[in-house]
Each structure stands twice: as C-alpha cells, then as structure tokens.
Phi, psi and omega in degrees: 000147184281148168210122164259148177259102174317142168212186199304321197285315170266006179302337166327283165298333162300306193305326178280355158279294184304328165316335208240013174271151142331300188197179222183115153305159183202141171200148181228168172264156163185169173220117163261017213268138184056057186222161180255322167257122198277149180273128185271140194229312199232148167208114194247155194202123169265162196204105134008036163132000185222015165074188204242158189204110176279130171231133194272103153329322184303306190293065181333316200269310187302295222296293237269355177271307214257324157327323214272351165266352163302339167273351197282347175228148212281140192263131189259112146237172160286126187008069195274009162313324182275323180322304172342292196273345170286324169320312178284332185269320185263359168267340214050017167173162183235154151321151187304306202240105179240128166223135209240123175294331187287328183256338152332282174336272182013308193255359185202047145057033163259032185039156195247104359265148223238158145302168197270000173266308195302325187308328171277332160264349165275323165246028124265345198047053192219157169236164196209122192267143144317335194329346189255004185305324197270339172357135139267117177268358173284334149278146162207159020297144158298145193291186175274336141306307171308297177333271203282000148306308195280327167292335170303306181318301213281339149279007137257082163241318169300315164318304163319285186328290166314331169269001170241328155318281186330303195303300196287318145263018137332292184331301178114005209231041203280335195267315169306322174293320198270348176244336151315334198259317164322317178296306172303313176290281219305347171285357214243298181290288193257090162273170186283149197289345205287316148357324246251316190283347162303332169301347199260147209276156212027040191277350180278007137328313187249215172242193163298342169295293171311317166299317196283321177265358161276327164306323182277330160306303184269004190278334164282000177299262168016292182290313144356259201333310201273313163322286224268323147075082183221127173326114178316320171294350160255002155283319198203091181310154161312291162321304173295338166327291178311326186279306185307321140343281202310307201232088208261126214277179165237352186189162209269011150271356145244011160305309174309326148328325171281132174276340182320296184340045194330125192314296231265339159316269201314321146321295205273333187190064185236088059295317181293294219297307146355293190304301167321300179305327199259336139331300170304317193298327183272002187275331214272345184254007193243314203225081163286138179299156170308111172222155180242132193270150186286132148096317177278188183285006175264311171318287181298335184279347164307260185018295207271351181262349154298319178260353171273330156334300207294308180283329170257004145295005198250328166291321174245020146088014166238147177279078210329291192324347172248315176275346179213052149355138172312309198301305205297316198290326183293339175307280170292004139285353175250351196259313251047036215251144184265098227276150166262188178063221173334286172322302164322305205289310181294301169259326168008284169291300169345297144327290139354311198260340162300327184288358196250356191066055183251001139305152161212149146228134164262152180252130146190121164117088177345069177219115161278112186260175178225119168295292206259017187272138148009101168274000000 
C-alpha cells in the first residue's frame, strides 16, 4: 500500500481526495505522560483508492490546509476517544459520523474493550506486531519503522469494518451501532462531569454525601488540571481526595493538619477546595449520586444483575461492558431506572422484566444459564 508525507506541494490535492472520500481511516501518534493535553506528533489517514498519508502536526500550515477538510468526511477509528478529543482541540470541530471498530466487535460479539490485535486475528485473520507502541513520535525524521507501525492500523480499518458491518447487519443492530458511535463521539467533545469521580476505588465505601463532595473535588480537579494543562492526579491524588470526604475540613488549619496533606496544595487551593467540599454537601440533599452501600439490598441486587448482563450478552452475542456498563446496572438496582437511547432499544425490555423478577439464573454442567431469556 502507498504511503506518503503530506508537504506544501501537495496538500492541496490531498485535502481534496479527502473532501471527496466516503470515509476516511484515521489514527494518531501522540504522548501524553505528565500532560493534561496530550501532544499530537503524527496523523495518519487512509483514503480510498489514493492510499495512507501522513500528516506532521509540526508542519502548522500544511496540518492545518489538509486538517481543515477532515471533518468534511466521515472517519473509521479504533478505540478513538482520545484521538477524538486531541482532534476535537486541534481542528475544532469533528465530523458529523465517526465509527469505532471497537464498539462494532462490541456489538457484534468480538468483546469489549477489545485490542487492536486481537480484532485482527479474530475477523481477519491476520496478525500485526506492535513493537513501535512506545515510540518516540516527537523525533524526526520518523524512522522507516515508526511509518509502516503507523500505516498498518489504518489500512486495515477499513477492511475490519466492512467485515463487523456485515455481522452487525446480520444482526439487525446496524442502527444501534450507529447511535452508539454518536454517544461516544459526543462523549469525546463534551464528557460527562458526572462520570469523571467512578473510576476512583473505593467510593461504594462511603456514603452519599461523601460521594457527593468526591464529585465536587474532582470536577474541581479537572478543572485545575485543564487550566494548568497537568494530569489531574498531580493537582490532588486520588486518595487524598477520598480523605478529605471521609474527614471533610472546615477551614483551612485543618487541612494543614493533615500531614498527607502539601503545604503548598493548601496555600495554592485550600480555599477553592474548601468550597468544593462545601458544594458537594449541598448537591448531596438536591441531585445525590447513585452509590451502592456493601452488603445492602441494592448491593445484592447489582450482584445478581452483573451476572445475569454477563449471560445474555453472551446469548445474544453482545458485550455488557459496552452495553450495560456498571453505572447503567447501578441505576437500576438502587433506582429501578431504565437505560434509554441505543441501549434501551437493545435490552430495555429485557431489563425491565429482570428487575421485575420474570428471571432466573442457574449453574449447571459449570456453565451459567438462563431458562428465560430472549433469543
């Protein structure tokens, strides 16, 4: 397959094969480590019938000629969140239609979230070594190695697709993919702020309150973070977070109090933090997060609805972790709440009649079935 380095002389005619493609494969190099914005080094785009084409971030005026037409056409990636939101800063605005071979498998019983090797040796049958993942993409020239490291993703994406399409419309869930791949871009540009505090471990620990001023920490991290353009975890660790919940100050000798604590935190932001904390307390009486206390009757009924997820995706050939997420399952075990859009349209009902107890599950030949689900 061809491959080339946009330069002055030609960007012109590049930008205009992509104006004029369907879709467009797409991928980047980038390093993000002790960064809140990740640095972009590479952008590679496969085109239909004209081959893959590298475009230099360095190079401003060419990126930014052959840039300004990448949104005009719909883009094929791979587990594409960050590309997205690094793309989304530096083009400003994304295509209208973006789709991710990753939430395809997903949807069409490759698992969830799955790598970019296995997607390939399970429906292509082909294998592709990584060795350039660790790259420095910041020198250049780029070797002759990094190049076909980077060209490899992006001429088979298409290929991928067109073989998780057919499957997905086999399926019937060809409309489901496609509203899926929407959520996720919009999740790219704007994610949710509410999102941001569940990754951090032990929050099913506290109570609503404490969760509720761990939301407000970190949405004030975040912002920190972004301002600052720093890893949120080096504004505030994931821990201290959790302590200050638990043992939430009231002023700001007792934050210094803490020895855990940096001086120089509490100098630079123990009055915003103050604030956060005291934010949280009142949110927690108007809109408190979902938190499932260990052990209550929300707990077990998560429990038993995380392995009844787990068997009919596995029945109808989709991957719960993209479709029925923990956050979706805690809803309806502490709420009864009902996933809408996309999600609805696939299991909705299904849910629904778990929560209502028209289920069961059983073990037997140590395989866990469901006599009553859905085909």
């Amino acid at each position: 397959m061809q491959t080339r380095i946009v330069n002055a002389a030609n960007a012109a005619s590049v930008a205009g094969q992509i104006r004029s493609a369907q879709i467009v494969a797409l991928d980047t190099e980038f390093h993000a480590e002790n960064l809140y914005y990740p640095r972009l080094y590479l952008t590679q785009v496969h085109i239909p019938g004209s081959g893959t084409w590298f475009l230099d971030p360095l190079d401003e005026a060419t990126f930014d000629e052959v840039g300004a037409a990448l949104p005009e056409t719909s883009w094929a990636v791979h587990a594409g969140s960050q590309d997205l939101r690094i793309l989304h800063r530096r083009l400003g605005r994304l295509p209208a239609r973006i789709v991710d071979v990753q939430i395809a498998a997903g949807l069409a019983g490759g698992g969830f979230p799955t790598a970019w090797g296995r997607l390939l040796q399970r429906f292509l049958g082909v294998t592709v070594p990584k060795t350039e993942t660790l790259s420095d993409w910041s020198r250049r020239p780029l070797t002759p190695a990094q190049l076909a490291y980077a060209a490899d993703d992006v001429e088979r994406l298409l290929p991928l697709l067109d073989e998780l399409t057919a499957r997905l419309n086999d399926l019937g869930r060809a409309s489901i993919f496609e509203a899926a791949c929407a959520e996720a871009r919009e999740a790219a540009i704007s994610p949710d702020p509410e999102d941001l505090w569940r990754p951090i471990a032990g929050t099913s620990h506290l109570t609503s309150e404490q969760a509720s001023m761990i939301r407000a920490l970190v949405a004030w991290r975040e912002g920190v973070a972004r301002d600052e353009d720093r890893p949120a975890r080096a504004v505030l660790s994931d821990g201290l977070i959790k302590d200050l919940a638990r043992h939430p100050p009231t002023h700001a000798d007792a934050l210094r109090a803490n020895r855990r604590f940096p001086n120089a935190v509490v100098k630079r932001h123990g009055d915003a933090i103050l604030t956060a904390l005291q934010q949280g307390r009142e949110r927690a009486a108007l809109q408190p997060p979902v938190v499932i206390e260990p052990e209550s009757a929300a707990f077990r009924r998560l429990s038993w609805l995380q392995a009844w997820a787990q068997v009919l995706g596995h029945q109808q050939g989709w991957s719960p972790r993209l479709v029925l997420p923990d956050r979706v399952l805690a809803a309806a075990a502490a709420k009864g709440a009902l996933p809408d859009g996309w999600r609805g349209d696939l299991c909705g009902d299904a849910l629904a009649a778990a929560l209502a107890g028209r289920h069961s599950l059983s073990l037997a030949d140590d395989v866990l079935l469901h006599g009553s689900l859905p085909t």
